[in-house]
N, C-alpha and C positions, 0 to 999 in steps of 0.2 A: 596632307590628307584633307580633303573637301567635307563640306559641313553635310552631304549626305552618310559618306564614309564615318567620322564622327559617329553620326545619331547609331549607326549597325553596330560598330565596334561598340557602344554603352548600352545598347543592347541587347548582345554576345554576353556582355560580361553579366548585365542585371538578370537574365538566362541562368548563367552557371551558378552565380550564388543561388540563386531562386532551388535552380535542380538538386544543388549539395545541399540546402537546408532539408529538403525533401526526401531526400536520399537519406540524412540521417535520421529523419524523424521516422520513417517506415524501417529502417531497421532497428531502431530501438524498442517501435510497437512490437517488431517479430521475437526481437530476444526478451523483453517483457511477456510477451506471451508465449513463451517455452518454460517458465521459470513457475516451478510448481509451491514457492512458499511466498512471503507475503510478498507481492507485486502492486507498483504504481499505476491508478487506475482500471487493475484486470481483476482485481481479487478483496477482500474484506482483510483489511489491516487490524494485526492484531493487538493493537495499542501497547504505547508505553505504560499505560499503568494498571496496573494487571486487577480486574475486579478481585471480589468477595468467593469463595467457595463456596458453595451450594451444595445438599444431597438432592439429586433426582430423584423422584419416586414413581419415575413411568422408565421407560425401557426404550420409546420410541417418542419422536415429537410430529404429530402430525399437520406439516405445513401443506397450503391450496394457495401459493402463489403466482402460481405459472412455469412455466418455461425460465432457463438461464438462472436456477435460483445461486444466490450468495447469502452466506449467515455469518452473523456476530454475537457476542456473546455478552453482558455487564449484570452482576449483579441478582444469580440467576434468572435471568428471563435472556431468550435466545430469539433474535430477529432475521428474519428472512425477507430478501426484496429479490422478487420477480416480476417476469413479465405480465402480471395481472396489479402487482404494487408491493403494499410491504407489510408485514405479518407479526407479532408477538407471542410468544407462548411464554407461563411460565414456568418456575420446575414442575408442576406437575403435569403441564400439557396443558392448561388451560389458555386460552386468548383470550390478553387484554388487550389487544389492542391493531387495529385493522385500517389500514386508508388505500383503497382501489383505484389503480391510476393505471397508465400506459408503459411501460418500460423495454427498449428492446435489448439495449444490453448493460443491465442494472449490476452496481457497484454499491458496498456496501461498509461502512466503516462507525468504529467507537472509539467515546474517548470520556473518558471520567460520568461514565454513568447514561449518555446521549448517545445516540445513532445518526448517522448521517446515511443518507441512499438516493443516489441520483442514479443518472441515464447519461451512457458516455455516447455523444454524438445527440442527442436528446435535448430537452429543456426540460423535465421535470424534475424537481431537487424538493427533499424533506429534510427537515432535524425531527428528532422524538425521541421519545422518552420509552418505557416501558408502555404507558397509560396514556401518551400524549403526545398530538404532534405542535409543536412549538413553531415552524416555517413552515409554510407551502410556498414553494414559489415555481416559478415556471420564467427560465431568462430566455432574453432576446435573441441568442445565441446561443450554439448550439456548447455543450458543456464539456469540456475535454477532461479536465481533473476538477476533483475537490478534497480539502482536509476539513478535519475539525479538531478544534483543544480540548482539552480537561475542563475549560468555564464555558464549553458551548458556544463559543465563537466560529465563525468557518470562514472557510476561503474559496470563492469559486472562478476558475477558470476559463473562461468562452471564447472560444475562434469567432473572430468578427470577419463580416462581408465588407467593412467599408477601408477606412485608409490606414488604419493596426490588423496587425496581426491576430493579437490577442491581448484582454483585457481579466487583469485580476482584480475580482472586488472583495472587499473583507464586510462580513457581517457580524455585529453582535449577536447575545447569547439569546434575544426575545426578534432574532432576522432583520433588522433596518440594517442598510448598508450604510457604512463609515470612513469606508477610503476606497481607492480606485484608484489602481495604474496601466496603465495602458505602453504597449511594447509594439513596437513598428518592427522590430526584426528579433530572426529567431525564432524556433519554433519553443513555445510554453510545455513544459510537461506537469508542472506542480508547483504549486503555492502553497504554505505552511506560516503560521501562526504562532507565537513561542506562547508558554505557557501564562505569562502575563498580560496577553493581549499590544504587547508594547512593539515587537520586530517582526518584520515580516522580511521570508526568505521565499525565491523565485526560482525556480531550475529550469534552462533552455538549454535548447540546442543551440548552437551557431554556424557558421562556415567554417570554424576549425577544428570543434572539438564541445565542450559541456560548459556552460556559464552558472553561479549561483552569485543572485542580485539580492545586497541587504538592505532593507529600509529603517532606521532606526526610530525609534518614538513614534510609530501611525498614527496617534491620536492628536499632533500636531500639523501644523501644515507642509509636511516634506513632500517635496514635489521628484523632485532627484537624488535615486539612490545613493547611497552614503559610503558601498564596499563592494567591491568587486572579487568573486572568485573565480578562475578561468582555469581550466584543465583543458590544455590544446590536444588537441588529438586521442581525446580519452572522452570515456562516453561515461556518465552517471545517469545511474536509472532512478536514484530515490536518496530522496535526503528526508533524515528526521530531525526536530529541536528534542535534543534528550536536554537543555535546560534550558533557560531565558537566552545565554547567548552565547552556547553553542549546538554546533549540530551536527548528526551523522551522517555523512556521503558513502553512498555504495554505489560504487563501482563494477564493472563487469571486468578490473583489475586489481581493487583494493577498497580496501576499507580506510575514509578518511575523516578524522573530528576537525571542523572548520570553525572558528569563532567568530563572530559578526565583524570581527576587525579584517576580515577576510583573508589572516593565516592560518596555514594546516598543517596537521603532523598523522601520518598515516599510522594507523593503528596495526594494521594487517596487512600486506600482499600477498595475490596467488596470483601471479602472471602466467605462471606456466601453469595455471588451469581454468579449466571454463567452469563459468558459475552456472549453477544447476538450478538452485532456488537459494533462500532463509529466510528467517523468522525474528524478529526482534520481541522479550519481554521486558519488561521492567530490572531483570535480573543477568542478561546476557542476550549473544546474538549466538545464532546457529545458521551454519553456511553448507551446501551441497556443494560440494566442487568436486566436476568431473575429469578425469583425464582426458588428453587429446590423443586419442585414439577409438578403437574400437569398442564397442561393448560400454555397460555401463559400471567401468570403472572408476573410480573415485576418492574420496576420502568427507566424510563427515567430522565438522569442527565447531568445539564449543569456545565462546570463548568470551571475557570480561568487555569493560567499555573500556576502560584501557588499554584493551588487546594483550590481554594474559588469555594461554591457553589453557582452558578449563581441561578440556577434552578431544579424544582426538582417534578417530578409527579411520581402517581402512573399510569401502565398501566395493565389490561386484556386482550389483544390486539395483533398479530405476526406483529413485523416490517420484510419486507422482502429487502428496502433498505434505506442508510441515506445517505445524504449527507450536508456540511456545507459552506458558502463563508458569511464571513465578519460575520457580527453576525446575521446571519440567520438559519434556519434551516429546512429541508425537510424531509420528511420520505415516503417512497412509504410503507401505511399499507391496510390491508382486504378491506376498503370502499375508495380505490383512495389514493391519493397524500395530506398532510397535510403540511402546513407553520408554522414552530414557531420563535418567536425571542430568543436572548439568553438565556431568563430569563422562556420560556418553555411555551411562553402565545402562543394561537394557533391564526392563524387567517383564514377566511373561503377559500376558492377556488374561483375565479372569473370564472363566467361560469361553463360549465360541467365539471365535474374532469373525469379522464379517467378511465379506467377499470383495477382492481389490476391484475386481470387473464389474461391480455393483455398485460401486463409491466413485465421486467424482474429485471428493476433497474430504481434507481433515478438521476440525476447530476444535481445538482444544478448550474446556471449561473447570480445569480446575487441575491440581495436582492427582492426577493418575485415571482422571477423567473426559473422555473425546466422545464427540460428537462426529459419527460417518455420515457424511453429504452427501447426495446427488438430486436430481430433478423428479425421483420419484420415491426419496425416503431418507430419515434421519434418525438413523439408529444411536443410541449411548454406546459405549463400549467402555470398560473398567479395566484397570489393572490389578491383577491377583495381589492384595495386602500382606505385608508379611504378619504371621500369626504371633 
C-alpha cells in the first residue's frame, strides 16, 4: 500500500470513529429528550437532598421569565430560568430575587439550598441563592452540561473549537475555578462533584458504548484519572454521587451503583423495557418503564438505593412529568396531576386538578404538594389530607 493509499485508509477510519461518536451523541440527546422525569441537561434536577416543607399561602406563583421556562424548588422559595433570565419567588409569591440575561435553552438545577441555571449551547451560567447571586460567569465555550453539590461547588462542561473535545472545569462555592480536565475524545455529557468537594466523576460517550472517568483528591495535583468505568455497548444517560464515593448510573438498561474504585453491582434491570422517565429523592428512585409495543403501556416502579422494591403498578397511561421529594411522588398524566407515596399507593387531588394540556411539567415541593409548570402559569396543586 503507497503512502498516498495510507493517508485515505487513516482517514476512512478517523471518519468512522468521528461519525460513531456522533451518532451516539445525537441519539442520546433524542432519548434524553423523550424522558419526561428528571433528565441530564434538558430538565431541573431534582436533587438528592430534599429541602425543608413550606405551606404556600398563594395558589399561583407568578413568574415573567420568558419563553423555555424550567423551575426548582429549596427551602420554600421556587426559581425559574427562562429565556429573558432567572426569577425567585417566595411562598407567598413575592420576588426576591431577579438577574436578566439571555437564555435560549435555559437549564435549571439545586442542590443543598443553591440554584444553578445555565444556557445549553450558550455561555451564560449563574449560582444563587434565594436573595443572591453568588457567579456570573459567561465561558468561552459554548456549555453543554453543568452540576452542582450540596456546599456550592459546580462543574461546567464546554465543547471547545480548538484541539479537545471538551473541557470540564470545577469551581468553588464563591466561583474561581480549581481544576480543569480536558478530554481529546469522546463525547462529554456530564461532570459531577461528590459531596466533599474531593472526586470528580465524568460521563462520555465513546466508540463503543458509555465511559465514567474518576478523578480522586482534585484539590491535589492529579493530572490522570485514577478509574475507569466502561459499559461497551450500553448507553448511560446520568449518573449521580448519592455519597463521597459512590454513584448512581442510569441506564436506558439498568440501574448501576459504581464506586470510585470503578466496580459495579446493578441494582435494577429492565432490558425488556423502554425507559420512559424517573425521578431520584433523597429517599428512593421512581422509573416509568414502558412496554415494547403499542400504546402506552408500562409499569411504574418504586424503589430503594439498594434496589428493594418499594412499589410496583401496572400502567396503560402517558406519563408526561415526574417528580419525587422525601417519599413522595407526583406524576403530571392525561387526567391532571396524581400523588403517590413510596410504596405507589395514589392518593386523590384536593380540589380541581389542573389541565394535563395546560401543564408542560410537574415539581414537586413538599410531601402532598406540586407545583403545575408551563410557559404561561404555575399553579400549586394539593393532595386531599386525610381528616
Amino acid at each position: 500500500m503507497g503512502d498516498e493509499e495510507k493517508v485515505k485508509s487513516n482517514k476512512r477510519r478517523i471518519l468512522s470513529v468521528v461519525l460513531s461518536l456522533l451518532f451516539l451523541a445525537v441519539l442520546t440527546l433524542i432519548v434524553l429528550s423523550l424522558l419526561p422525569g428528571d433528565r441530564l441537561g434538558l430538565s431541573r434536577i431534582s436533587g438528592m437532598f430534599s429541602p425543608q416543607a413550606t405551606e404556600f399561602t398563594v395558589s399561583e406563583l407568578a413568574f415573567d421569565v420568558g419563553r423555555n421556562r424550567q423551575f426548582s424548588f429549596t427551602e420554600g422559595s421556587v426559581a425559574a430560568a427562562g429565556s429573558l433570565g432567572i426569577q425567585v419567588l417566595n411562598s407567598e409569591g413575592r420576588e426576591t430575587l431577579r438577574d436578566s440575561f439571555r437564555m435560549t435553552q435555559p437549564v435549571i438545577a439545586e442542590a443543598g439550598g443553591n440554584f444553578l441555571a445555565y444556557d445549553i449551547g450558550g455561555l451564560a451560567l449563574r449560582v444563587f441563592s434565594a436573595v443572591q447571586v453568588y457567579s456570573s460567569i459567561e465561558t468561552e465555550s459554548e456549555i453543554v452540561s453543568a452540576s452542582i453539590n450540596k456546599n456550592g461547588w459546580f462543574c461546567v462542561v464546554t465543547q471547545q473549537s480548538g484541539g479537545y473535545r471538551c473541557t470540564v472545569t470545577v469551581y468553588n462555592g464563591i466561583g474561581v475555578a480549581v481544576y480543569k480536565v480536558y478530554l481529546r475524545s469522546g463525547f462529554v455529557l456530564s461532570a459531577h462533584l461528590s459531596p466533599d468537594n474531593k472526586n470528580l466523576a465524568i460521563l462520555n460517550l465513546t466508540s463503543t458504548g458509555s465511559r465514567v472517568t474518576f478523578y480522586k483528591g482534585i484539590d491535589t495535583d492529579v493530572v490522570e484519572p485514577d478509574y475507569f468505568f466502561d459499559l461497551p455497548d450500553g448507553l448511560i444517560i446520568d449518573i449521580r454521587f448519592i455519597s463521597n464515593e459512590d454513584i448512581l448510573a442510569i441506564s436506558i438498561s439498568d440501574l448501576q451503583l459504581i464506586d470510585i474504585s470503578g466496580s459495579s453491582t446493578v441494582i435494577n434491570s429492565f432490558s425488556d423495557k423502554r425507559l420512559g422517565g424517573y425521578t431520584l429523592s433523597d429517599k428512593f428512585i421512581a422509573l416509568h418503564l414502558y412496554d415494547y409495543g403499542i400504546g402506552y403501556s408500562g409499569k411504574l416502579v418504586s424503589l430503594s438505593y439498594n434496589g428493594t422494591i418499594l412499589g410496583e403498578m401496572d400502567l396503560n397511561y402517558e406519563i408526561f412529568s415526574m417528580a419525587s421529594y422525601s417519599n413522595s411522588l407526583t406524576i403530571l398524566r392525561s387526567d391532571g396531576i396524581a400523588f403517590f407515596d413510596v410504596n405507589l399507593e395514589e392518593f386523590p387531588v384536593s380540589g380541581n386538578n389542573v389541565s394535563a394540556a395546560a401543564t408542560s411539567s410537574v415539581l414537586a415541593l413538599g410531601e402532598g404538594l406540586a407545583l403545575a409548570t408551563s410557559d404561561h402559569s404555575a399553579v400549586l396543586v394539593h393532595r386531599l389530607q386525610d381528616n
